[in-house]
C-alpha positions as CSV (number, residue, x, y, z in Angstrom):
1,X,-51.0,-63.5,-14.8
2,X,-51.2,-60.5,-17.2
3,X,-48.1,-59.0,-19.0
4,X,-48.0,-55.6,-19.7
5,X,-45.7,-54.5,-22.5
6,X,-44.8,-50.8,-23.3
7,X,-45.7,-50.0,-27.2
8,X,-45.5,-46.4,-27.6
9,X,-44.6,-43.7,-25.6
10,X,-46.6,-40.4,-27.2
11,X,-45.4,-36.6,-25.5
12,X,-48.3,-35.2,-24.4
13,X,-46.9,-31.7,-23.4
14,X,-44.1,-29.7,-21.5
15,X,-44.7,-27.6,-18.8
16,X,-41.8,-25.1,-17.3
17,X,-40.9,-24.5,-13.5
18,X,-39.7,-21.3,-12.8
19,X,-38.0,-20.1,-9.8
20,X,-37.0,-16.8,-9.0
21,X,-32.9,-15.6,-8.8
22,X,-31.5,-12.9,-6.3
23,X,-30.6,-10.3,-8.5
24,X,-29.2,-7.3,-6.3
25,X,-27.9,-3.7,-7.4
26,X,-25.9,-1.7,-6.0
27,X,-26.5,2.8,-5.8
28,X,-23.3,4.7,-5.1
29,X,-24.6,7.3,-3.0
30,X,-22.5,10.2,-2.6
31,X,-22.7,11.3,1.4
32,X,-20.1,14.5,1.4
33,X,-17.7,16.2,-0.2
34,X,-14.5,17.5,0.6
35,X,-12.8,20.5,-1.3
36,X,-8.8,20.7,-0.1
37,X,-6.6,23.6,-1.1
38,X,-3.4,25.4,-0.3
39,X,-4.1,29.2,0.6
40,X,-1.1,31.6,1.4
41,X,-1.0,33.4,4.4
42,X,1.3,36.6,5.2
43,X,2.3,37.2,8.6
44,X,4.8,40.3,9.7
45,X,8.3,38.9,11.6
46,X,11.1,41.2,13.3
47,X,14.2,39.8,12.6
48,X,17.1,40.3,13.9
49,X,20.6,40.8,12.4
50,X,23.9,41.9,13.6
51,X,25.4,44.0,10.8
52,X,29.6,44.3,11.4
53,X,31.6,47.7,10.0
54,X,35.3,47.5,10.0
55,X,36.9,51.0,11.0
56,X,40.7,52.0,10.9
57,X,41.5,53.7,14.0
58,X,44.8,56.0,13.5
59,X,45.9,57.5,16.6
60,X,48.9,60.0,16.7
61,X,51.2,59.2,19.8
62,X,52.5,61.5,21.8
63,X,56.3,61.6,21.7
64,X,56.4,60.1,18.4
65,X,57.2,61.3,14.7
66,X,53.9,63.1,13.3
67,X,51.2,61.2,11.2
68,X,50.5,62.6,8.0
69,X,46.9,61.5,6.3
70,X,46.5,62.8,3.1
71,X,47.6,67.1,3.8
72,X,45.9,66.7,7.0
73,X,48.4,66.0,10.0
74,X,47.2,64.2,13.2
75,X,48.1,66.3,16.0
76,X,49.5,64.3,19.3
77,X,46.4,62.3,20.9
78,X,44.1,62.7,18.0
79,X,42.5,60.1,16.0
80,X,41.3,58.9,12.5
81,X,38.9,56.7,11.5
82,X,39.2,55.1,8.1
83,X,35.6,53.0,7.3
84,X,37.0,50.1,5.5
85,X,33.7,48.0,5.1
86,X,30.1,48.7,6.5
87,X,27.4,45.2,6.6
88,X,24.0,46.2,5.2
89,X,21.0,44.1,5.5
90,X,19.4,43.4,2.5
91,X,16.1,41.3,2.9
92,X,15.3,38.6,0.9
93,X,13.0,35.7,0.9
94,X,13.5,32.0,0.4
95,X,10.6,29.5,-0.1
96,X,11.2,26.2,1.6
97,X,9.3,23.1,2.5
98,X,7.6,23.9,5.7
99,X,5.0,20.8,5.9
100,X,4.8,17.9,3.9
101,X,0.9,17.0,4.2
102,X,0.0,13.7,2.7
103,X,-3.8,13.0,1.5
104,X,-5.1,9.2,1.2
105,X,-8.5,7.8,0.6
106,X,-9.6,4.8,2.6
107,X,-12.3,2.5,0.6
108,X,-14.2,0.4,2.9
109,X,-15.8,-2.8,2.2
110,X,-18.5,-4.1,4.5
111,X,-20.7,-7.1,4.4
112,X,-24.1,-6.8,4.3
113,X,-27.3,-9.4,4.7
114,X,-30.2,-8.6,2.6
115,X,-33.3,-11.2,3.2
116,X,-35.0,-11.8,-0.3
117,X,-37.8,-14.2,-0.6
118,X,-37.7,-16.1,-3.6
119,X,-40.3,-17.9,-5.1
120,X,-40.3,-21.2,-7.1
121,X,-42.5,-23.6,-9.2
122,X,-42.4,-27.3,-8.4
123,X,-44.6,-30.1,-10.0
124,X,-47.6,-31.1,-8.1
125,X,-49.4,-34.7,-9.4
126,X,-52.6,-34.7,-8.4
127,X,-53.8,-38.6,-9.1
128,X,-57.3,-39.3,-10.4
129,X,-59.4,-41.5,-12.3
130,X,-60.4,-39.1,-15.5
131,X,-60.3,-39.9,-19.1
132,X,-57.9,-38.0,-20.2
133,X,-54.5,-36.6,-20.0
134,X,-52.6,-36.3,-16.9
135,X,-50.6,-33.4,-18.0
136,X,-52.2,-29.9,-18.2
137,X,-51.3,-27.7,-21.2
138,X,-48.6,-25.1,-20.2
139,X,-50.4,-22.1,-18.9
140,X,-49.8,-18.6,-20.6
């Protein structure tokens, strides 16, 4: 029976498998665009008010003592009117809230498959009875 014994153990080249990595990008694509704004509108109202006025209403009796206004002197049955106030309307504006309208952006995220094929290097030993090496030299 024969003994083998290792003695040396020489490098006689490397070679590099490769394989190829998913590498995906992503391109924001804008689809639309939306331009918001407030615009002011004018539209005509009729409004209606009831305005008051405050008169005095003298009235001389008949039968009684005599009413003096001023130098003029009521005669029985006749009357005077004293305007003590008079309502005027006077229109104004006032800006108020009207609508409150609130504005939101949704972002979506969504899943998405992408099939890739991917290609990879693996080491193939071919045996064979050749003087030689058994390694070939790394290709370029």
């Amino acid at each position: 029976m024969t003994q083998e014994r290792k003695v040396r153990r020489a490098l006689q080249g490397v070679i590099e498998l490769r394989e190829e990595r998913a590498e995906i990008q992503k391109v924001r694509e804008q689809i639309g665009r939306v331009v918001v704004r407030r615009e002011r509108r004018v539209r005509e109202e009729t409004v209606r008010v009831e305005l008051v006025s405050e008169v005095l209403v003298v009235t001389a009796q008949e039968g009684a003592a005599s009413v003096q206004i001023g130098t003029r002197t009521l005669a029985p049955g006749e009357t005077y009117e004293v305007l003590l106030y008079d309502e005027r309307a006077v229109p104004g504006k006032e800006t108020v809230v009207a609508q409150e309208v609130r504005l939101f952006k949704d972002t979506l995220v969504r899943e998405e498959t992408v099939p890739l094929q991917l290609a990879y290097e693996e080491l193939v030993v071919d045996e064979q009875m050749l003087d030689g090496p058994l390694v070939e030299p790394p290709r370029p």
